[in-house]
MDTraj code that builds the backbone (N, CA, C; nanometers):
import mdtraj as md
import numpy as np

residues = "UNK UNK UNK UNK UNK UNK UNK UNK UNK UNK UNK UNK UNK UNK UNK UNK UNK UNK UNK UNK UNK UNK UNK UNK UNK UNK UNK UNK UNK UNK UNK UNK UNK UNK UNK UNK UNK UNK UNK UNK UNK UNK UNK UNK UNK UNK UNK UNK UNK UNK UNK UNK UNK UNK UNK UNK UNK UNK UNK UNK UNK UNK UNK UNK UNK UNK UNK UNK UNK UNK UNK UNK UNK UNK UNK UNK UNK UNK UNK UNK UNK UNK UNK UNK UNK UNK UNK UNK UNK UNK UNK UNK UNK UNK UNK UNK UNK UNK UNK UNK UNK".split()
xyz = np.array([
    [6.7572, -4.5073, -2.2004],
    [6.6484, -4.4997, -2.2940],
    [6.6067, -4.3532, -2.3058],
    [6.5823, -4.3073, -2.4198],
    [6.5130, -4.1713, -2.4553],
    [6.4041, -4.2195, -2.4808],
    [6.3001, -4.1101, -2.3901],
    [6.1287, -4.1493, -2.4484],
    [6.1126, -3.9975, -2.4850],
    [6.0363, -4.0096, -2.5949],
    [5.9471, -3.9089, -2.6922],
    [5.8408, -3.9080, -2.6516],
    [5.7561, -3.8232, -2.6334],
    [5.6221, -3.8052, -2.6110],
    [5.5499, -3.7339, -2.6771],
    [5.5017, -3.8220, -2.7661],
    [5.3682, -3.7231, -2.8648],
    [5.4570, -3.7017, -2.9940],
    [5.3911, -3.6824, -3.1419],
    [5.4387, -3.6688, -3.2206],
    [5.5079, -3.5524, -3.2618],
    [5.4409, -3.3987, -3.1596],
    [5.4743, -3.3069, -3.1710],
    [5.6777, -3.2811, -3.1053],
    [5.6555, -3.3550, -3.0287],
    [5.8232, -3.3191, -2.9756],
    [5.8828, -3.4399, -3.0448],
    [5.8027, -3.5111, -3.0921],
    [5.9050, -3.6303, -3.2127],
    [5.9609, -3.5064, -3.3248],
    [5.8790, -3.4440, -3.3679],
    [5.9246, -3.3556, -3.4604],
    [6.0053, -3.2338, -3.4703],
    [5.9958, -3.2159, -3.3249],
    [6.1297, -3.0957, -3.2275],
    [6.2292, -3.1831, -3.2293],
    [6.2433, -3.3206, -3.2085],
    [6.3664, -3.3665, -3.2065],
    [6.4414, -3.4673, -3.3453],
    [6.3532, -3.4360, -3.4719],
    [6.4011, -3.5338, -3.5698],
    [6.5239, -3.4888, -3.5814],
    [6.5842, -3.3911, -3.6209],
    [6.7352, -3.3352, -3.6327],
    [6.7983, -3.3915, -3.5571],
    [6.7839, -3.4545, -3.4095],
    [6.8792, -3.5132, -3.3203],
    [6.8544, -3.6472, -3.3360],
    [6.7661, -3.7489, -3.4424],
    [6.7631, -3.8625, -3.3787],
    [6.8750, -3.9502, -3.4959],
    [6.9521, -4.0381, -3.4145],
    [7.0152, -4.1227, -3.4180],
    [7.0066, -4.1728, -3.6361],
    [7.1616, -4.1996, -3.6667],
    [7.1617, -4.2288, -3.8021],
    [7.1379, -4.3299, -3.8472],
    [7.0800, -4.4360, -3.7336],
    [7.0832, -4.5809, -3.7744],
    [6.9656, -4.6080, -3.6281],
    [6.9074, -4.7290, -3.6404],
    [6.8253, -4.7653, -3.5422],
    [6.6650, -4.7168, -3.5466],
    [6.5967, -4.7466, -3.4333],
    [6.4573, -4.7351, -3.4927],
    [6.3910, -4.6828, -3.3987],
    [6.2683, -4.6570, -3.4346],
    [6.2000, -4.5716, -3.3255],
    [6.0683, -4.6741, -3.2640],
    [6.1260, -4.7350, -3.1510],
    [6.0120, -4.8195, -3.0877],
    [5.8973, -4.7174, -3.0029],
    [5.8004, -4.8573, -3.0031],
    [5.6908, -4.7924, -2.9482],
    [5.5857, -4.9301, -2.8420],
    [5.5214, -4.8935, -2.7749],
    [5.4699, -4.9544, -2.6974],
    [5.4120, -5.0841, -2.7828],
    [5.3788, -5.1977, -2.7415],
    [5.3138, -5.3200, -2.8362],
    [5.1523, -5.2874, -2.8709],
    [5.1261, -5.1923, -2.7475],
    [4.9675, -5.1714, -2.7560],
    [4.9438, -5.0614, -2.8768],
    [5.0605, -4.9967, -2.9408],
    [5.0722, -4.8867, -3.0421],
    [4.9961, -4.9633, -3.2259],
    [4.8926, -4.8552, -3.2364],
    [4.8769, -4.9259, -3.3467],
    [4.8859, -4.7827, -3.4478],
    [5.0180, -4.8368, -3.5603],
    [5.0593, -4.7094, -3.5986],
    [4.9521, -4.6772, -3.7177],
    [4.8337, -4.7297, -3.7318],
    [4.7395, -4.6788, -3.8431],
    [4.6196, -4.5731, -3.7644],
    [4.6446, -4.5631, -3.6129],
    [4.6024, -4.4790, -3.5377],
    [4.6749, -4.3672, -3.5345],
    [4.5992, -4.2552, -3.5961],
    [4.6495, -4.1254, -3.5380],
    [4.6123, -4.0909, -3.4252],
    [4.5389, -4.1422, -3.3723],
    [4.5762, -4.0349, -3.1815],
    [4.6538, -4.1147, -3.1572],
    [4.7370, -4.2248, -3.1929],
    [4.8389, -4.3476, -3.0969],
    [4.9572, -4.2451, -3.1615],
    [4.9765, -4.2182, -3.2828],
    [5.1114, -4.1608, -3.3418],
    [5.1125, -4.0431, -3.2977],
    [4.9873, -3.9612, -3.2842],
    [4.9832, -3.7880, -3.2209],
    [5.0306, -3.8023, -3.0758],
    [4.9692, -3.9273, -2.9732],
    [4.9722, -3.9111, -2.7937],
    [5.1158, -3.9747, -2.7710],
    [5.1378, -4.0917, -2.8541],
    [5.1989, -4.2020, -2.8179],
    [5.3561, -4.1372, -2.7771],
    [5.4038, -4.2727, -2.7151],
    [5.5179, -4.2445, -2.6637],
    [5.6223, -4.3041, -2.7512],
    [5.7553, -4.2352, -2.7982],
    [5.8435, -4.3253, -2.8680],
    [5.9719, -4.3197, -2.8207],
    [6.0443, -4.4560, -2.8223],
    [6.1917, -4.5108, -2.7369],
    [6.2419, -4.5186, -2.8218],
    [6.3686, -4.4390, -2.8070],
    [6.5253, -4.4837, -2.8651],
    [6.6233, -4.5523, -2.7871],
    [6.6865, -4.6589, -2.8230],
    [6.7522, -4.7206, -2.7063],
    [6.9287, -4.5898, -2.6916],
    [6.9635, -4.6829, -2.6267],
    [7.1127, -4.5837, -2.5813],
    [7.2169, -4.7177, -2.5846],
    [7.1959, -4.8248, -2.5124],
    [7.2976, -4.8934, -2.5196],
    [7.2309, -5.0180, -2.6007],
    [7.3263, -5.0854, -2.5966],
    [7.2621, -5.2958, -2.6862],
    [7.1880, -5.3377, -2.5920],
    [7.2175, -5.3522, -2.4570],
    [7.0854, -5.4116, -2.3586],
    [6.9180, -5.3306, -2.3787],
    [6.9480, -5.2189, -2.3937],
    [6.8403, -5.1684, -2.4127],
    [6.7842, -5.1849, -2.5376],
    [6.8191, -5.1905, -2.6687],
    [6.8260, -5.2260, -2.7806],
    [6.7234, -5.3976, -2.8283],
    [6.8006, -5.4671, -2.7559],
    [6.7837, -5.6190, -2.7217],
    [6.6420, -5.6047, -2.6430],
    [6.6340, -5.5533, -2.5589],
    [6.4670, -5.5296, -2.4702],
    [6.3631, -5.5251, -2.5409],
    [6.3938, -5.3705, -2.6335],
    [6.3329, -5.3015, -2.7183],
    [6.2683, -5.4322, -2.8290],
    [6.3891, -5.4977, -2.8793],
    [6.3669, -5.5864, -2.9857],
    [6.2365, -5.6722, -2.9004],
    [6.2586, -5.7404, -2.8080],
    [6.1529, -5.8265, -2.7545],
    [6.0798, -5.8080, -2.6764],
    [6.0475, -5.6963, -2.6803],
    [5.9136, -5.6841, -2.5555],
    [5.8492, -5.5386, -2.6701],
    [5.8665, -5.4297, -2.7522],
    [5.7895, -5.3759, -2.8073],
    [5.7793, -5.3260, -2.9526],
    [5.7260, -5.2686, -2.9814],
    [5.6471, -5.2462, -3.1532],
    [5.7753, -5.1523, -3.1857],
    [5.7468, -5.1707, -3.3615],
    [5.8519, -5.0289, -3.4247],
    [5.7569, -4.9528, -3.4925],
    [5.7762, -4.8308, -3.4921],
    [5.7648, -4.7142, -3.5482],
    [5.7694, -4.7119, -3.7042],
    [5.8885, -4.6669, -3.7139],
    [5.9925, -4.6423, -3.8230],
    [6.1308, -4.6409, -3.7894],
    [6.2385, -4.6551, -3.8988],
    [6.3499, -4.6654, -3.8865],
    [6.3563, -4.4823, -3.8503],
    [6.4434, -4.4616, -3.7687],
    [6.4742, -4.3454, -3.6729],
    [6.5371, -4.2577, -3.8382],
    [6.6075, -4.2400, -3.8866],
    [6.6592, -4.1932, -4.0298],
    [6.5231, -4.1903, -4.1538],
    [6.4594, -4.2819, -4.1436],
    [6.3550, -4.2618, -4.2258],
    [6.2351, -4.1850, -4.2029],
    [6.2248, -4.1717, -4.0589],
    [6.1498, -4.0760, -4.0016],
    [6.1941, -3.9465, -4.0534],
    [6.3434, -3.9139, -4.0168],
    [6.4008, -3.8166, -4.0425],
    [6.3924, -3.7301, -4.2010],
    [6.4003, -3.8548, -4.2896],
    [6.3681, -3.8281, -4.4488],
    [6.2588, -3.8160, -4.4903],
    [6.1688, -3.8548, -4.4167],
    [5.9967, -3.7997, -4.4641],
    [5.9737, -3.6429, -4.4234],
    [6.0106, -3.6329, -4.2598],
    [6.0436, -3.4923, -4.2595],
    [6.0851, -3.3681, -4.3675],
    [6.2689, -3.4256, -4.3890],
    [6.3149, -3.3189, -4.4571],
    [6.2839, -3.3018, -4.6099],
    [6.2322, -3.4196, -4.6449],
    [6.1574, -3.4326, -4.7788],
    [6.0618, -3.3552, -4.7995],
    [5.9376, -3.3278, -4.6957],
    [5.8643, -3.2460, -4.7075],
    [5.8493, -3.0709, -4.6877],
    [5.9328, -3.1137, -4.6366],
    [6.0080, -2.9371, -4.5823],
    [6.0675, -2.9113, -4.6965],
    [6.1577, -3.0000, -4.7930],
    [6.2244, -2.9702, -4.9105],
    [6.1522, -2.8875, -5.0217],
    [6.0270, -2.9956, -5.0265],
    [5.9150, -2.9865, -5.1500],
    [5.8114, -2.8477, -5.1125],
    [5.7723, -2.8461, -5.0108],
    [5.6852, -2.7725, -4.9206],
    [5.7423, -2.6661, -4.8157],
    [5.8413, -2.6197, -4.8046],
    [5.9220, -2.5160, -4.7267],
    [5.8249, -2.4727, -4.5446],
    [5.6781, -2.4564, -4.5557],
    [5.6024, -2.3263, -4.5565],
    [5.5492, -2.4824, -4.4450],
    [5.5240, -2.5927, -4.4611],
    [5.4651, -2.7123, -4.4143],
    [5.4503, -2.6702, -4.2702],
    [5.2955, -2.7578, -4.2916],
    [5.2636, -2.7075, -4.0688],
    [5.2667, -2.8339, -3.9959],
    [5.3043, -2.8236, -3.8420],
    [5.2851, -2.9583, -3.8044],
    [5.1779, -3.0829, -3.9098],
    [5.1250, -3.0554, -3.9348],
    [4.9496, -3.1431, -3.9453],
    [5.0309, -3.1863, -4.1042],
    [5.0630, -3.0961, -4.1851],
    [5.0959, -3.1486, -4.3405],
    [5.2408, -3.2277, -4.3087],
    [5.3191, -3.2475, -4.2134],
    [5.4380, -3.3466, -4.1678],
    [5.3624, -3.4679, -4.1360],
    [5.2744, -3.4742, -4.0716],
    [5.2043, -3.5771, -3.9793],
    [5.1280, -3.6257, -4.1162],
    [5.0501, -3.5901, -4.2191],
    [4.9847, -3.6569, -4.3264],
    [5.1198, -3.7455, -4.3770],
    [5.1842, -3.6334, -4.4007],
    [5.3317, -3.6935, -4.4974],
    [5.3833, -3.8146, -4.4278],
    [5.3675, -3.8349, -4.3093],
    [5.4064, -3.9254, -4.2194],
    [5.3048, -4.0369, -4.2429],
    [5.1999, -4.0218, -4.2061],
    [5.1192, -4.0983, -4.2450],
    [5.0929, -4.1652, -4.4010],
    [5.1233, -4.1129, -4.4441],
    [5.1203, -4.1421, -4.6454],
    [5.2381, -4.2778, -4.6358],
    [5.3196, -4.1845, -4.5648],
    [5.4629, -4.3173, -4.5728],
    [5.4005, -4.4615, -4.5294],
    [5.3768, -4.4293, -4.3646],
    [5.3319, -4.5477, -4.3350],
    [5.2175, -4.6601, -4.4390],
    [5.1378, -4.5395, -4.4937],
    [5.0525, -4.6438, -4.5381],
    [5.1323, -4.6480, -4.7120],
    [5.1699, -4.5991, -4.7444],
    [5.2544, -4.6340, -4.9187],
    [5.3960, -4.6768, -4.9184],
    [5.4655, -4.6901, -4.8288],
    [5.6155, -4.6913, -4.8230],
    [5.6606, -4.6037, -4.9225],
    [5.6424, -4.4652, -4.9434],
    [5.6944, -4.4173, -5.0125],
    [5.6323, -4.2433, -5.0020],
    [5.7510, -4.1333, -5.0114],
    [5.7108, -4.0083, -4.9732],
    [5.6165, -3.9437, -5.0230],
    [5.5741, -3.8578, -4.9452],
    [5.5187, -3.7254, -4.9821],
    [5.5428, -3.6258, -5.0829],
    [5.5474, -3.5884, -5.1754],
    [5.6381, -3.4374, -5.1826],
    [5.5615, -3.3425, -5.1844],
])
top = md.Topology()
chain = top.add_chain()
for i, resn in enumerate(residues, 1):
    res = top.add_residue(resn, chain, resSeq=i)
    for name in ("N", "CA", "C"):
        top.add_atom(name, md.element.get_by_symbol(name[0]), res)
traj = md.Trajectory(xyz[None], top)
């Protein structure tokens, strides 16, 4: 299992995360909380047992790639973007299913 900690090293590591799969999170995670998405912790599995766990015992995030595309979307539109204008853009998604630019 890879754990993420905090949204800030979620965002040091979007370039490395996985092209398929999702970004779990604790069950107690409520992703319309920003201090849960800023503190919180997020799991990528590594193998199918871990995967399978993930599925039944905690919460999802976002799809690990779609995370990734809200990112580079905004960096696209916005070059100059600071942590905090990623994290809105992030947040916009969650609550519109649909990007930032």
């Amino acid at each position: 299992m890879i754990v993420i900690s905090g949204f800030d090293e979620l965002l040091q590591k979007y370039k490395e995360l996985p092209d398929v799969g999702w970004l779990y999170v604790e069950s107690s995670f409520d992703i319309e909380s920003k201090d849960d998405i800023h503190n919180g912790r997020y799991y990528l599995s590594e193998n199918d047992d871990e995967e399978m766990d993930f599925e039944e015992n905690y919460g999802t995030f976002l799809e690990a790639p779609i995370f990734t595309a809200i990112i580079e979307n905004k960096l696209e539109n916005s070059p100059n973007s600071t942590k905090e204008d990623l994290f809105v853009a992030t947040m916009y998604y969650l609550e519109n299913d649909e990007f930032l630019d």
